[in-house]
Short mmCIF file of the C-alpha atoms (twelve columns), coordinates in Angstrom:
data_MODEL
# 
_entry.id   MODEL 
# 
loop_
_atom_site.group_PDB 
_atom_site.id 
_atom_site.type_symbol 
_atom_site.label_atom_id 
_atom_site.label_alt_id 
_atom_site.label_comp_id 
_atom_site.label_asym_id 
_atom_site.label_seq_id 
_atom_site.Cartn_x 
_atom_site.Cartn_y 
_atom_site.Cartn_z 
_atom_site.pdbx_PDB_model_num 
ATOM 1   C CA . UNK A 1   116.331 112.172 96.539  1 
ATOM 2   C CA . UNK A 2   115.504 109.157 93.839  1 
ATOM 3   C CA . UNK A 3   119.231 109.217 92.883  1 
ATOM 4   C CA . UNK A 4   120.060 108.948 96.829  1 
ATOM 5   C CA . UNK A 5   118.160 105.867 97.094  1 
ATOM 6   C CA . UNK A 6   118.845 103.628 93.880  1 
ATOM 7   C CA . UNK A 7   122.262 104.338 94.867  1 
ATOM 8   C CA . UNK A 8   121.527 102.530 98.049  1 
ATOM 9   C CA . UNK A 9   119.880 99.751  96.471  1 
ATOM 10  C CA . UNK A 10  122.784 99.430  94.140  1 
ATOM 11  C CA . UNK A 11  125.107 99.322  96.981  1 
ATOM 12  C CA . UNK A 12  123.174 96.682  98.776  1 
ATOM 13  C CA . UNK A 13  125.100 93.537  98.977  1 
ATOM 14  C CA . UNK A 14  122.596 91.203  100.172 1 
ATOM 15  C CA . UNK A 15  120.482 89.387  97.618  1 
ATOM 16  C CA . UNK A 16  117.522 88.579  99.438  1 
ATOM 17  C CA . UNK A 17  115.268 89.739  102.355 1 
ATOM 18  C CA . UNK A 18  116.468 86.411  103.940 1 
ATOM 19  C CA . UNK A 19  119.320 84.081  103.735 1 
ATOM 20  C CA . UNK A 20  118.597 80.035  105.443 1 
ATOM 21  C CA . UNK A 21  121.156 79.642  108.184 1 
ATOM 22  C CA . UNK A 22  120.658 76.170  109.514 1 
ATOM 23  C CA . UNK A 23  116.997 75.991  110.080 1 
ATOM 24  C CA . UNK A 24  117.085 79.317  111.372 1 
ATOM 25  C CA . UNK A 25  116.692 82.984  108.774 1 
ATOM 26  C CA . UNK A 26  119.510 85.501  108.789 1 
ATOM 27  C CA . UNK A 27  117.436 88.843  108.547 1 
ATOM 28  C CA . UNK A 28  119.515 91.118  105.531 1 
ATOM 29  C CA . UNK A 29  119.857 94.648  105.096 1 
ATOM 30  C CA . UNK A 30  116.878 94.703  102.665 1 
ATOM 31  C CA . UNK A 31  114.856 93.560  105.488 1 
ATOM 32  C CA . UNK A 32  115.021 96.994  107.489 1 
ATOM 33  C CA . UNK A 33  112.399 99.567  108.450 1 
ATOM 34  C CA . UNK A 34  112.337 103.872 108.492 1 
ATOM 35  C CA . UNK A 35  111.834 104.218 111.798 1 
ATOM 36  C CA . UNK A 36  115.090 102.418 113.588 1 
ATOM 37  C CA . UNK A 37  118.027 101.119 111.738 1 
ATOM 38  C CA . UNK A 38  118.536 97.624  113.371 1 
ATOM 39  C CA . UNK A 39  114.846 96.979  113.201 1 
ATOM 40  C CA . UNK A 40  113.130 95.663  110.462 1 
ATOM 41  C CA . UNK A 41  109.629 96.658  108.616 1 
ATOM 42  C CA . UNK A 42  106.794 94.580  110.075 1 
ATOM 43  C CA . UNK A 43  106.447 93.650  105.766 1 
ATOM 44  C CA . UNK A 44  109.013 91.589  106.120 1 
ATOM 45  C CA . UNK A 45  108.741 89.232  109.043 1 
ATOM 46  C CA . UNK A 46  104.942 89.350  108.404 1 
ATOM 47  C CA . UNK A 47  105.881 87.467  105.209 1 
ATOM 48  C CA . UNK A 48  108.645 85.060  106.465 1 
ATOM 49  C CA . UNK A 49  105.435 83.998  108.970 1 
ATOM 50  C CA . UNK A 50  103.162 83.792  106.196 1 
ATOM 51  C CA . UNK A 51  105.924 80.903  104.247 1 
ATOM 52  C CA . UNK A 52  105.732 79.573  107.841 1 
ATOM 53  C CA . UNK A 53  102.037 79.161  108.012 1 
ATOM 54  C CA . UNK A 54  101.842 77.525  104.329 1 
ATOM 55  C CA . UNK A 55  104.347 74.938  105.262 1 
ATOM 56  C CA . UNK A 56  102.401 73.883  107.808 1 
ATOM 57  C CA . UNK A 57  99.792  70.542  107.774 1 
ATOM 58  C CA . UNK A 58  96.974  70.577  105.518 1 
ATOM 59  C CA . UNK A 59  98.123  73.329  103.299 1 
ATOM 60  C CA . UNK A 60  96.052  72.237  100.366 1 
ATOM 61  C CA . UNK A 61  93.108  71.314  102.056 1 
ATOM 62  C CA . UNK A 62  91.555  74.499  103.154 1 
ATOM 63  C CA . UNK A 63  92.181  78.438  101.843 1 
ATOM 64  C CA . UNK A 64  94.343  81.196  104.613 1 
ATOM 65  C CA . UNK A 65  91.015  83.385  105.273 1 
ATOM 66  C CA . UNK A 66  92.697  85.470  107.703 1 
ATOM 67  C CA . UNK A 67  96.273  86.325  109.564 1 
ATOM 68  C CA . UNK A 68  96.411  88.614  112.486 1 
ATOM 69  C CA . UNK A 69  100.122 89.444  113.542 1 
ATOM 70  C CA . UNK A 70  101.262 91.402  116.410 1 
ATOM 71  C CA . UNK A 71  105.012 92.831  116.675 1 
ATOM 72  C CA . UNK A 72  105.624 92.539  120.414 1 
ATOM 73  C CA . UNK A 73  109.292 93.656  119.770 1 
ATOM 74  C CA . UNK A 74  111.088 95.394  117.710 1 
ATOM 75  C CA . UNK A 75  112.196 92.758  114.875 1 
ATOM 76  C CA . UNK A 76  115.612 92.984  114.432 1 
ATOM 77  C CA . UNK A 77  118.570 92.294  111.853 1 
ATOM 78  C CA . UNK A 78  120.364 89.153  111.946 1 
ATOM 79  C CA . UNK A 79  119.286 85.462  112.699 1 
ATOM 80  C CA . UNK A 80  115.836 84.557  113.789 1 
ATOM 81  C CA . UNK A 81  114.011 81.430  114.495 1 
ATOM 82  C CA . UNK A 82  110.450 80.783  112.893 1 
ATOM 83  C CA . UNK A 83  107.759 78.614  114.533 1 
ATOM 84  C CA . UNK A 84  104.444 77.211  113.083 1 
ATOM 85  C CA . UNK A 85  101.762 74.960  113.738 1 
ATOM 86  C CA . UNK A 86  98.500  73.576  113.763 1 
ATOM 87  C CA . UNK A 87  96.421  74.462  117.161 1 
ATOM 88  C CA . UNK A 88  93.069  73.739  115.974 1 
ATOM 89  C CA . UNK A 89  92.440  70.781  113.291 1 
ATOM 90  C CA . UNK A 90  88.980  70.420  111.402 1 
ATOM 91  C CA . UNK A 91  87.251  69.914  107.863 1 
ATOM 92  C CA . UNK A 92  85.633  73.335  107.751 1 
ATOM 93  C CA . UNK A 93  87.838  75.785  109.974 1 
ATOM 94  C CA . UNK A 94  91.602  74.924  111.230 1 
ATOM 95  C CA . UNK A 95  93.558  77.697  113.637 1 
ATOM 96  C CA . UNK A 96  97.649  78.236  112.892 1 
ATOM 97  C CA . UNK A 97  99.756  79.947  115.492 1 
ATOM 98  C CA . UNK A 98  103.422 81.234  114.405 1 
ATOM 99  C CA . UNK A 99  106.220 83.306  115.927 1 
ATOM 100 C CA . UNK A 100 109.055 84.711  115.322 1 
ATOM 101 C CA . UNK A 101 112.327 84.940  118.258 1 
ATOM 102 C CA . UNK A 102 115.133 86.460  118.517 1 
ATOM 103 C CA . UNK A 103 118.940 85.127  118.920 1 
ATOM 104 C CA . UNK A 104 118.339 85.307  122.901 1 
ATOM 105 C CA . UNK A 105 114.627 83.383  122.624 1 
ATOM 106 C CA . UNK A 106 112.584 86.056  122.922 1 
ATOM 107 C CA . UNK A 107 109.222 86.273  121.210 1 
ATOM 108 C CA . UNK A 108 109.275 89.183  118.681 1 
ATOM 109 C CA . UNK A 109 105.983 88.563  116.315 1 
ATOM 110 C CA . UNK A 110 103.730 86.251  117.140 1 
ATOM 111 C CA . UNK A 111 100.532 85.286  114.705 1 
ATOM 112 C CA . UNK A 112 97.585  83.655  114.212 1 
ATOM 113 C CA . UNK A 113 96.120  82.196  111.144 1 
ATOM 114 C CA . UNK A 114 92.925  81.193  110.471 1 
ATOM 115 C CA . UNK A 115 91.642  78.679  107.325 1 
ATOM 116 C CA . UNK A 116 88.142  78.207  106.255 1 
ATOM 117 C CA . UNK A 117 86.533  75.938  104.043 1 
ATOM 118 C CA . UNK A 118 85.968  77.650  100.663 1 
ATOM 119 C CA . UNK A 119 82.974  79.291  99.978  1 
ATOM 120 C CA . UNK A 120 79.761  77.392  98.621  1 
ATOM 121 C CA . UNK A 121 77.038  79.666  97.994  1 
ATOM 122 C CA . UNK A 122 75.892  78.514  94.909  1 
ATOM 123 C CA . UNK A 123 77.586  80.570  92.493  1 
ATOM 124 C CA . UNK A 124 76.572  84.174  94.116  1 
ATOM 125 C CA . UNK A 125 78.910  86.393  94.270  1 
ATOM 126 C CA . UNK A 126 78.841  90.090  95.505  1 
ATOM 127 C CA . UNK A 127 80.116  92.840  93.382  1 
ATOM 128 C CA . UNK A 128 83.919  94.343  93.476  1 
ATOM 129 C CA . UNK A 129 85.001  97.782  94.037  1 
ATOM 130 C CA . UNK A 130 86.687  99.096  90.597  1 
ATOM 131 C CA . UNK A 131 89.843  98.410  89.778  1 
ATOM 132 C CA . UNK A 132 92.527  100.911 90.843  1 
ATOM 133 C CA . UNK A 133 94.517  102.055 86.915  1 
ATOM 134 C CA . UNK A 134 96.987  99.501  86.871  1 
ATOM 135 C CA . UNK A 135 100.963 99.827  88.017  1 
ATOM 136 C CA . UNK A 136 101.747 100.314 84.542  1 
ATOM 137 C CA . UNK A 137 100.639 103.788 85.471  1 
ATOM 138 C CA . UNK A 138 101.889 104.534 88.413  1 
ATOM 139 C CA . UNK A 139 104.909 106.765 89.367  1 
ATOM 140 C CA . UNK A 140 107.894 105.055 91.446  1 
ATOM 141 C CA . UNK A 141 108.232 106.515 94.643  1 
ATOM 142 C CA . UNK A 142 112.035 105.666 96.307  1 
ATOM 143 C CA . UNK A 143 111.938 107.461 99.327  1 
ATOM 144 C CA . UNK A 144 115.479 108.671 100.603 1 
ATOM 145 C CA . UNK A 145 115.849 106.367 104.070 1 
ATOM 146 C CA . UNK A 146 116.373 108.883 106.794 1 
ATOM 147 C CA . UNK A 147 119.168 106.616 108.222 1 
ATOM 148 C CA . UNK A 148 120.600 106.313 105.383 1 
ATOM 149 C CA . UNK A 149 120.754 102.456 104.959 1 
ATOM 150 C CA . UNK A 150 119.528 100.262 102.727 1 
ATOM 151 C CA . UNK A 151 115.313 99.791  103.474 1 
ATOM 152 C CA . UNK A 152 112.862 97.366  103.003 1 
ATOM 153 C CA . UNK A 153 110.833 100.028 100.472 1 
ATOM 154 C CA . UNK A 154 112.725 100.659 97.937  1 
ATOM 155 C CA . UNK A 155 115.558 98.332  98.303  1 
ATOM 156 C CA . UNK A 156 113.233 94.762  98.362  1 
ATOM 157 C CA . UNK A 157 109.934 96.335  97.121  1 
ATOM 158 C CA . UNK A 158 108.933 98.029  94.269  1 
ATOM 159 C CA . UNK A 159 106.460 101.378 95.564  1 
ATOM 160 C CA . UNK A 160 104.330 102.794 92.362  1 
ATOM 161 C CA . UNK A 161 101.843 105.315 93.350  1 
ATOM 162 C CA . UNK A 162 98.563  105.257 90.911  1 
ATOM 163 C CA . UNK A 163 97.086  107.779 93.575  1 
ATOM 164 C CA . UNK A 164 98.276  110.290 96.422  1 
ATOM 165 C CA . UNK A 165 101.419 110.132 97.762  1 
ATOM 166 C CA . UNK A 166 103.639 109.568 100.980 1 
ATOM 167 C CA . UNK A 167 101.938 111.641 104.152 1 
ATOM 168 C CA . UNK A 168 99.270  113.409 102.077 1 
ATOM 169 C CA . UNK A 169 96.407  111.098 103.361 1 
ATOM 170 C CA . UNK A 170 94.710  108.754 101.119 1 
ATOM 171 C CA . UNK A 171 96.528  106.817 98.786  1 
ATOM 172 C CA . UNK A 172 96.335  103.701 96.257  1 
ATOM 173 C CA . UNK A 173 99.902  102.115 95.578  1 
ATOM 174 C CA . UNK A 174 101.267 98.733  93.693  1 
ATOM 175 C CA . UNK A 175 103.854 96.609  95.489  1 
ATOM 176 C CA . UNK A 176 105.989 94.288  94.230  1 
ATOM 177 C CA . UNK A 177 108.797 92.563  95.287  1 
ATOM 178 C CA . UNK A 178 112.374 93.133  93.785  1 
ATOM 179 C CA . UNK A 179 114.125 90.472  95.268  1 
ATOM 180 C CA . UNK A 180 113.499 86.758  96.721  1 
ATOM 181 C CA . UNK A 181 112.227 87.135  100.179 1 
ATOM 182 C CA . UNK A 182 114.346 83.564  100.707 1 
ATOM 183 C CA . UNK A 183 117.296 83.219  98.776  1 
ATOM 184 C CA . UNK A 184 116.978 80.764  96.198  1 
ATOM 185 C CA . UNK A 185 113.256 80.916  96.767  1 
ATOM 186 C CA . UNK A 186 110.161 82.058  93.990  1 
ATOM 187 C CA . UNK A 187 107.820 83.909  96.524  1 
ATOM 188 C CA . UNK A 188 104.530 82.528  96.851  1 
ATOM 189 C CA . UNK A 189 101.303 84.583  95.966  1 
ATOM 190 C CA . UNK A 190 100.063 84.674  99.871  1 
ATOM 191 C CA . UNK A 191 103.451 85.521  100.849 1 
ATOM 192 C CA . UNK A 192 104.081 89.026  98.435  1 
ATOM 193 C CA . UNK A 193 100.433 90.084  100.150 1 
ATOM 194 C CA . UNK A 194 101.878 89.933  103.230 1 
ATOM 195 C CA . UNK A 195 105.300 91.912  102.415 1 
ATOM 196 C CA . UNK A 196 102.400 94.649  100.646 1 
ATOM 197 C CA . UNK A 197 100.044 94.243  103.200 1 
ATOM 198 C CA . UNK A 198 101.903 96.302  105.985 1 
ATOM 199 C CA . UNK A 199 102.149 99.805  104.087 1 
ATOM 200 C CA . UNK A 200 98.910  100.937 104.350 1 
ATOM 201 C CA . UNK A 201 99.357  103.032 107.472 1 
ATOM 202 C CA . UNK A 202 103.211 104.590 105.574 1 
ATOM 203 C CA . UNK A 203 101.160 105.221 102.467 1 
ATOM 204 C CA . UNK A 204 97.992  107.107 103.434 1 
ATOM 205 C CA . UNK A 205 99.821  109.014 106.578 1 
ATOM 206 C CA . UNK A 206 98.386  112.604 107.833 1 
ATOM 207 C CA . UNK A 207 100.878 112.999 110.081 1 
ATOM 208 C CA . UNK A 208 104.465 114.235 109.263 1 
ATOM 209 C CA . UNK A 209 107.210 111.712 109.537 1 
ATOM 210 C CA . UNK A 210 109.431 114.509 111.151 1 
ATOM 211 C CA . UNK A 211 107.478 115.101 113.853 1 
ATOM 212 C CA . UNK A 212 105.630 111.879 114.200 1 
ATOM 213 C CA . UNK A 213 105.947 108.748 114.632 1 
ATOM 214 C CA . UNK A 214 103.180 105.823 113.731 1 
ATOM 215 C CA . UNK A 215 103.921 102.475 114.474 1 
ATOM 216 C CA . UNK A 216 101.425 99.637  113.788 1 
ATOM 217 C CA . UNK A 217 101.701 96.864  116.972 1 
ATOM 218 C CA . UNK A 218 99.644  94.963  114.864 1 
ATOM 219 C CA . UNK A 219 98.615  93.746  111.496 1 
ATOM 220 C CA . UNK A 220 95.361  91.350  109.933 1 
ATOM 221 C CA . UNK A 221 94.516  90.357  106.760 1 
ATOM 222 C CA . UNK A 222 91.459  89.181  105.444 1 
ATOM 223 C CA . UNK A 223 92.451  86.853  102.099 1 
ATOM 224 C CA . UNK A 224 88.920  86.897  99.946  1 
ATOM 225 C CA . UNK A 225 91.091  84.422  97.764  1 
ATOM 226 C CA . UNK A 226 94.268  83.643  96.984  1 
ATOM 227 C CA . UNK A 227 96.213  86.451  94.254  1 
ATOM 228 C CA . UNK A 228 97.844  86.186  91.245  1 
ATOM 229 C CA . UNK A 229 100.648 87.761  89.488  1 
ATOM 230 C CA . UNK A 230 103.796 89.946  91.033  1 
ATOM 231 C CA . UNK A 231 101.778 93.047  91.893  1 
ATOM 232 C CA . UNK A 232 99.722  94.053  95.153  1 
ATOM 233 C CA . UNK A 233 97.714  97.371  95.169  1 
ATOM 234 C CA . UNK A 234 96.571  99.100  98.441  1 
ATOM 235 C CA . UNK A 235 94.330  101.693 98.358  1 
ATOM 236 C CA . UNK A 236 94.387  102.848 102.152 1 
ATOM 237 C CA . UNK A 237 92.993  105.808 104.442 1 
ATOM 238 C CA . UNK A 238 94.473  106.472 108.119 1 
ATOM 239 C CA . UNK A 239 91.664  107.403 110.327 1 
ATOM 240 C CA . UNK A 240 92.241  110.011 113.885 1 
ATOM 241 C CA . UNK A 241 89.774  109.403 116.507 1 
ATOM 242 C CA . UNK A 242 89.236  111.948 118.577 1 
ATOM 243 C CA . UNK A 243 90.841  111.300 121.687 1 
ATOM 244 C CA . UNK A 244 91.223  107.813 120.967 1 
ATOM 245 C CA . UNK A 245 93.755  106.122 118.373 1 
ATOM 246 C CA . UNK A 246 94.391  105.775 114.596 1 
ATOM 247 C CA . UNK A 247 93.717  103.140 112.291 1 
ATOM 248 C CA . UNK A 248 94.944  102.168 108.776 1 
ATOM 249 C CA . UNK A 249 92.606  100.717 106.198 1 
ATOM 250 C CA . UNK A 250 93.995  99.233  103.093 1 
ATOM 251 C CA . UNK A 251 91.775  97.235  100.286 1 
ATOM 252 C CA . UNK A 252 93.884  94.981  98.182  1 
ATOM 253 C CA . UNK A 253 94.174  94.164  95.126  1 
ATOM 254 C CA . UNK A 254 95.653  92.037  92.540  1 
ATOM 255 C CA . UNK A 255 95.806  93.163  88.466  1 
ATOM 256 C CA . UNK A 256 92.147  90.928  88.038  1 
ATOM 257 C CA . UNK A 257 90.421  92.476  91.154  1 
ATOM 258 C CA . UNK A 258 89.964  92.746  95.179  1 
ATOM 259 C CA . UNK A 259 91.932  90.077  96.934  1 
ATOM 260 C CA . UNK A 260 91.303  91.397  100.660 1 
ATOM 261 C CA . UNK A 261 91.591  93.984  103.215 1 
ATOM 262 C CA . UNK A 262 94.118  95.189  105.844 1 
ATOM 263 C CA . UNK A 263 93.921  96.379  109.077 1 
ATOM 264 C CA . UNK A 264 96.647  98.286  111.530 1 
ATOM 265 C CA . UNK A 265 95.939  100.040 114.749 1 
ATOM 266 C CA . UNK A 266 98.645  102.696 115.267 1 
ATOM 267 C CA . UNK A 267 100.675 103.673 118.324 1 
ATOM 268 C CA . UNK A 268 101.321 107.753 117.274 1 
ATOM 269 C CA . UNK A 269 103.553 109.818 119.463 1 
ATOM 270 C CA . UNK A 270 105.943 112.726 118.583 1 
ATOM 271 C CA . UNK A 271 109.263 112.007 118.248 1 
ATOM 272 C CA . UNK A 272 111.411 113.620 120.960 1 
# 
């Protein structure tokens, strides 16, 4: 199965998850999810929206405190426009909206982002959960795609499992990205937590991927500060209400300590 996939990744042609194509993004093969091959995983455009959101007025003023996305559409391959703003200006607390559309105009992702003065409580602080063992000691995990394309995870991002495993319930993994997620691009700190940020619900699954399916409509972060460094660890639990829905819960960290938390409701059906 590993030698399936780094085969794959060594076949990949692309060199990014995104290539500029006159003001718009060509989506790459590296870009694509497990569950349909022309689709992409919500990590990526999540991320692309995240560059969006930084680039926007006032940047350096005030800290991201939280992004909310929701996928509308499938995300697919090939060229997409990005849009990004300022809705609500002020000293404390400014609102961002972003989307994402397709080559026919249609909405796909659209997200809101929310930054908040920084924190001024007198030096108090509350303390941290430990510190999952680093990625140093983690095992790779390069699951074999079951289309049999190039994926997002392992082809773009770097999986390394410190505890659990794929769809045996909770599990702590470090991300990190193996690729430019813009060609010709360093990514930013915010932007490889929001490529990580997605995989809490594909990482901590109960349910088997052969039989089930469990897409996440929607995705928030909560950003205690900004990280540091190339690696982002999620430890993450699914939760099954009884005759309600799932959930995915993800802490995150960085190699000092927490950086945040992330949050997916999940659409489960059987396949078939």
């Amino acid at each position: 199965m590993v030698q399936c996939s780094r085969a794959l990744l060594s076949a990949a042609v692309a060199e990014a998850v995104y290539e500029p194509r006159n003001g718009r993004f060509l989506a790459t093969e590296l870009s694509r999810g497990p569950w349909d091959p022309g689709a992409q995983h919500a990590g990526a455009p999540a991320a692309l929206l995240m560059r969006a959101f930084e680039r926007c007025d006032g940047a350096d003023e005030l800290p991201v405190a939280r992004v909310t996305y929701e996928f509308l559409r499938p995300v697919p391959l090939g060229e997409l426009t990005v849009q990004a703003s300022v809705s609500r200006r002020g000293r404390r607390v400014q609102m961002l909206e972003g989307a994402i559309l397709n080559t026919d105009g249609v909405e796909v992702v659209r997200a809101r982002a929310l930054r908040v003065a920084a924190a001024d409580a007198g030096g108090l602080t509350t303390p941290e959960p430990a510190l999952p063992a680093g990625p140093e000691h983690g095992h790779t995990h390069d699951p074999t795609p079951p289309h049999g394309l190039p994926m997002f995870a392992p082809a773009a991002i770097e999986v390394r499992f410190v505890a659990g495993s794929f769809g045996n319930g909770p599990a702590t993994a470090w991300f990190r990205l193996r690729v430019p997620l813009i060609a010709g691009e360093q990514p930013s700190p915010l932007q490889r937590l929001a490529a990580a940020g997605d995989f809490g619900n594909g990482i901590s699954a109960v349910l088997s991927w052969d039989d089930y399916l469990f897409i996440n409509p929607d995705l928030t972060l909560y950003i205690d500060r900004r990280p540091v460094g190339e690696w982002i660890c999620l430890q993450s639990q699914m939760t099954l209400a009884p005759g309600g829905i799932a959930t995915a819960e993800s802490v995150m960290f960085d190699e000092r300590g927490r950086v945040g938390r992330a949050t997916q409701a999940l659409l489960v059906a059987r396949h078939g």
